[in-house]
C-alpha positions in Angstrom: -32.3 6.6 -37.4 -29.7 5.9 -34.8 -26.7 7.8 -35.4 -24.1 4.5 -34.9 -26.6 2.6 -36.8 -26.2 4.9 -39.8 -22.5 4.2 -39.6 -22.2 1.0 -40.0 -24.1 1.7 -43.4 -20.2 2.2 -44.3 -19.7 -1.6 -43.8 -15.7 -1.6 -44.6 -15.8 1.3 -46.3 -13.0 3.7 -45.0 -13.3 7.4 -44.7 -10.4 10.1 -44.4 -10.7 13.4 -42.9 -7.7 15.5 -43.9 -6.8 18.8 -42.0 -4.0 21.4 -40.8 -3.2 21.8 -37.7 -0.4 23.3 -35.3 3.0 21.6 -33.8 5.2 22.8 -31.1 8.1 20.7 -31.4 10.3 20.1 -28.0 13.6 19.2 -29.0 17.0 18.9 -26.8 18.5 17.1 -24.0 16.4 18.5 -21.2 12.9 18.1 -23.9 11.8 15.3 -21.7 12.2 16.5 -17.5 11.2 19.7 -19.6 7.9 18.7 -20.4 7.0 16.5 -17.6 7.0 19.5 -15.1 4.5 21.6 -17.7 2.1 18.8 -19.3 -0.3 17.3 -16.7 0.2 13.9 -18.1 3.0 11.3 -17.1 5.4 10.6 -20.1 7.5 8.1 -18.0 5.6 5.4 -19.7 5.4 6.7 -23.3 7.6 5.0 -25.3 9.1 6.4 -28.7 6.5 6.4 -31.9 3.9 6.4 -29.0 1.5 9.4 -28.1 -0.6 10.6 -24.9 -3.0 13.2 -24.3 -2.6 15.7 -22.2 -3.5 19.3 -21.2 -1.3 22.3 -20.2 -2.2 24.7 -17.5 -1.5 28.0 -16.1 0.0 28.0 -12.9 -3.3 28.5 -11.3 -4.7 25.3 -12.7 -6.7 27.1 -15.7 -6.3 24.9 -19.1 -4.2 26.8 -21.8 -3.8 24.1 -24.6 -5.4 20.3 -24.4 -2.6 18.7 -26.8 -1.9 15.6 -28.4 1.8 14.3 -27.1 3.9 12.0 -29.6 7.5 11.3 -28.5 9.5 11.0 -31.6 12.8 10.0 -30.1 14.4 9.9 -26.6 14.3 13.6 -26.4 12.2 14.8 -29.3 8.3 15.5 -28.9 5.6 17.0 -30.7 2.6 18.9 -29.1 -0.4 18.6 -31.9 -2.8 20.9 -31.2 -5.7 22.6 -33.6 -4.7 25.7 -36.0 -4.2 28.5 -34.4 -3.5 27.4 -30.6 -0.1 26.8 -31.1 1.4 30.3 -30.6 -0.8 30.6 -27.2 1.0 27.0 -26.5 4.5 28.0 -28.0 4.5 31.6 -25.4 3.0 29.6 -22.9 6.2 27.1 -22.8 8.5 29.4 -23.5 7.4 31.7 -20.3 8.8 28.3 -17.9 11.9 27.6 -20.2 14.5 28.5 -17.6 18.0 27.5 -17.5 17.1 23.9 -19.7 18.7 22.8 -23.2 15.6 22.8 -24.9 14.2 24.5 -28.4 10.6 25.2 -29.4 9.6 25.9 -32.5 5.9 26.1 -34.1 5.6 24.1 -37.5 2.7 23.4 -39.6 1.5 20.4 -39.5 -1.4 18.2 -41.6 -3.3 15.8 -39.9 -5.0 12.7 -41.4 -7.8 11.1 -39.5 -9.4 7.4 -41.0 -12.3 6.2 -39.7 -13.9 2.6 -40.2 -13.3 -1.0 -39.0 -10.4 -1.4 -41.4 -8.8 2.1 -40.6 -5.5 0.1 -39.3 -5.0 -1.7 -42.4 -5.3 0.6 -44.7 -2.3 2.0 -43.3 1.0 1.1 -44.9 4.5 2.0 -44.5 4.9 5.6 -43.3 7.6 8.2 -43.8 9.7 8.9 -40.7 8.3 12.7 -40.5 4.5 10.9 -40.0 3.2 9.8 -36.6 0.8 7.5 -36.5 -1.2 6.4 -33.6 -4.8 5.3 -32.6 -7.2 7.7 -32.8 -8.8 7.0 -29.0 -12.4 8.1 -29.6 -15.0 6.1 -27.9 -17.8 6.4 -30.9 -15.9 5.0 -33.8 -12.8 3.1 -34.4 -9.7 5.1 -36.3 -6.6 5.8 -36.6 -4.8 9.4 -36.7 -1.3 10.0 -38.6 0.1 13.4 -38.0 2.8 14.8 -40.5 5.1 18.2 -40.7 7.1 17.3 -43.8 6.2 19.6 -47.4 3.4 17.1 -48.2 -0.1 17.5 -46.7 -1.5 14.0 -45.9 -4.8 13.2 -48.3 -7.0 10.9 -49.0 -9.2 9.8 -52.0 -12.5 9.2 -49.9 -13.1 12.5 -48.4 -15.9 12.2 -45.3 -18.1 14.8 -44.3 -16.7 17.1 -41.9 -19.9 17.4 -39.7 -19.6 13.1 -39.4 -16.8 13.9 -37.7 -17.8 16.4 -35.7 -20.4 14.0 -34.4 -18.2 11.6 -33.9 -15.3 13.7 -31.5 -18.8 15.4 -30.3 -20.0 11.9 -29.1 -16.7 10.5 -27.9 -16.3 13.3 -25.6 -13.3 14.9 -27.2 -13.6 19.2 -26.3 -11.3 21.5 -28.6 -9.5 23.6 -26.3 -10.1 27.3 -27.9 -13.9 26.7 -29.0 -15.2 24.0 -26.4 -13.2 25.3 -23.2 -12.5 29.2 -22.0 -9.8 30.8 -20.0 -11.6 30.0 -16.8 -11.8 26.0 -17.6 -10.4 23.8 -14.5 -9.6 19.9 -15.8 -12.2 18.6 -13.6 -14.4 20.7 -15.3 -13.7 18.7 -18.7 -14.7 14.5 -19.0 -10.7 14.1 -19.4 -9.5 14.5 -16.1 -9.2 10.9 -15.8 -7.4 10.5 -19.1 -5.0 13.3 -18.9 -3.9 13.9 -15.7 -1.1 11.7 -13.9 -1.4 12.4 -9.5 1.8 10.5 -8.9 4.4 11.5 -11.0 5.3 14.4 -9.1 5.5 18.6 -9.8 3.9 20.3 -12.8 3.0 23.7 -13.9 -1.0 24.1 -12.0 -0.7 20.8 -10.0 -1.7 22.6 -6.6 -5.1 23.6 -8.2 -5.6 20.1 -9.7 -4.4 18.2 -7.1 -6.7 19.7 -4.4 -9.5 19.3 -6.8 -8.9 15.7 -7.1 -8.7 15.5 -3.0 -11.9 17.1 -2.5 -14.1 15.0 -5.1 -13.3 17.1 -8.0 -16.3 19.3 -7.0 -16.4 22.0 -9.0 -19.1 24.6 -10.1 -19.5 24.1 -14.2 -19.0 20.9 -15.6 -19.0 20.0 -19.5 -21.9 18.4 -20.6 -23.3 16.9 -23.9 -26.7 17.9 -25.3 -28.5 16.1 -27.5 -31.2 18.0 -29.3 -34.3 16.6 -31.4 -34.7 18.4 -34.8 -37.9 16.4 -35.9 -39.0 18.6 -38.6 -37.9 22.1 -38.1 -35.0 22.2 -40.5 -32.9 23.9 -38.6 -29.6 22.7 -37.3 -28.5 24.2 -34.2 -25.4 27.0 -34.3 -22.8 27.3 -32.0 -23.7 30.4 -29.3 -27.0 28.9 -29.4 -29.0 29.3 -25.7 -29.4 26.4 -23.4 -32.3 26.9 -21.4 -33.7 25.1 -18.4 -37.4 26.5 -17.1 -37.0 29.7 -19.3 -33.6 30.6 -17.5 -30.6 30.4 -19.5 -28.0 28.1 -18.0 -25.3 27.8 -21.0 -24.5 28.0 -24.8 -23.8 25.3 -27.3 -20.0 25.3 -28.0 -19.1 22.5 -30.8 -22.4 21.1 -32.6 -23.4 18.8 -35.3 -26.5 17.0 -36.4 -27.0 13.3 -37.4 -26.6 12.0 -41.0 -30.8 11.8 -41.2 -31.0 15.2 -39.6 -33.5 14.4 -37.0 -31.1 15.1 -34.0 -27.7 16.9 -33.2 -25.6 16.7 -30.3 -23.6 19.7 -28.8 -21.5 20.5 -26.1 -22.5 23.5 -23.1 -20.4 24.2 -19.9 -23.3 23.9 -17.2 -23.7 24.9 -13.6 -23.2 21.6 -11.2 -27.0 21.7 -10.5 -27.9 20.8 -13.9 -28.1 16.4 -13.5 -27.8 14.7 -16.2 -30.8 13.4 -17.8 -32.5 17.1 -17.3 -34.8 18.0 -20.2 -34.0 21.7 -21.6 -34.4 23.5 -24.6 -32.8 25.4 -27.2 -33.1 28.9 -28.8 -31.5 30.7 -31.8 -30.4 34.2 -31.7 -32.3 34.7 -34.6 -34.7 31.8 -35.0 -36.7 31.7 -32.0 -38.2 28.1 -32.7 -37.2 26.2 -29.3 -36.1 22.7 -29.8 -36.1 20.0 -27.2 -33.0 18.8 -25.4 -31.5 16.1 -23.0 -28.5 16.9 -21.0 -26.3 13.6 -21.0 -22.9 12.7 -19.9 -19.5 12.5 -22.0 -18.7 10.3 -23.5 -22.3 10.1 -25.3 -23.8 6.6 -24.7 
């Protein structure tokens, strides 16, 4: 069955996929010139009760956090990231907070995602401690409200985790401290384009990115989707996985997840440069040795 195919089996049906997740709030007068000299993306443009995405780098271009950015008010913002990269993100801030009237603090957040062609309107009035925004994923069409009052957001039609998984899988959409490593340049990601504003002037690993982005962003590993054919093994690929091409190894599965009829999964693998899309490799357990086909393909998933 094809995967999108099996979602419209929803119809109008609209699933929620409720989770925790870390904030690093950026409050002050200076929150705004703050953050625009340490997030890669241009916030000139966001407007309050909007969001962007962006990643933040080390001064030598190497991606530390790959956040969600909401601006709650003229010089109030949020940094959403998953659970447990927001004290790398919070230390990682605080190391450029130099002479600037700004406060961070980490919160706990909840995170609501709905998924469906009616996500939007089953949305109604929100409290003014929830964010809401689109949820920007190129597989599916949702909507993603973000909350760090006492009340976790919930909701009564629970999806299955691993459908979402395919979904941010398929869409393109890396989670910084399981899909990405310390070494992991932007042009190395399928977000560059997305993330990354080459106009709006100085910002904490711009030198790196910058010449990147002059040179053709040619760079040596690349994030790549995999989509593997179960057929009738019964086994669902794991995470650590092996990636092989002609018996060598070139990379492990990082996020996976299989279809609803469990016939295929799709995964992500950082890659050497020399592996095209569209090359046929396989995959091997650590402990089940049964190799399953593979297709390298590009991100977003088509």
């Amino acid at each position: 069955m094809d995967f999108l195919a099996s979602v419209e089996m929803f119809g109008d049906e609209v699933l929620g996929f409720s989770s925790s997740v870390d904030v690093v709030t950026v409050t002050g007068p200076d929150a705004r010139s703050f953050l625009q000299g340490q997030i890669t993306q241009d916030l000139a443009g966001v407007q309050i009760g909007e969001r962007t995405l962006s990643f933040v780098l080390t001064p030598n271009g190497r991606v530390v956090s790959l956040a969600s950015v909401h601006r709650r008010a003229p010089e109030s913002f949020w940094l959403v990231v998953e659970v447990g990269e927001g004290e790398s993100l919070l230390a990682r801030l605080q190391k450029f907070k130099l002479r600037v009237k700004v406060v961070l603090e980490l919160r706990d957040g909840s995170r609501l995602r709905l998924i469906g062609p009616s996500a939007a309107d089953s949305v109604g009035d929100l409290d003014e401690d929830v964010s809401r925004g689109d949820l920007g994923w190129s597989a599916c069409t949702g909507v993603e409200l973000i909350s760090i009052g006492p009340v976790a957001l919930t909701w009564p039609d629970e999806g299955d985790p691993q459908l979402l998984e395919y979904l941010r899988i398929s869409s393109g959409m890396p989670i910084a401290s399981h899909d990405l490593d310390d070494r992991t340049l932007v042009h190395e990601t399928p977000l560059a384009d997305r993330t990354v504003s080459y106009t709006k002037g100085c910002f904490t690993g711009q030198e790196l990115v910058a010449r990147l982005d002059a040179r053709g962003a040619n760079v040596a590993r690349h994030l790549r989707g995999v989509r593997i054919e179960l057929a009738d093994t019964g086994r669902i690929p794991e995470s650590g996985d092996s990636l092989l091409f002609e018996g060598t190894e070139i990379g492990r599965l990082r996020s996976v997840a299989p279809t609803l009829d469990r016939m295929h999964a799709v995964a992500f693998a950082m890659a050497h440069r020399s592996i095209a899309i569209g090359t046929e490799a396989s995959v091997i357990g650590a402990v089940n040795a049964v190799a399953l086909s593979a297709l390298i393909t590009e991100l977003p998933m088509r």
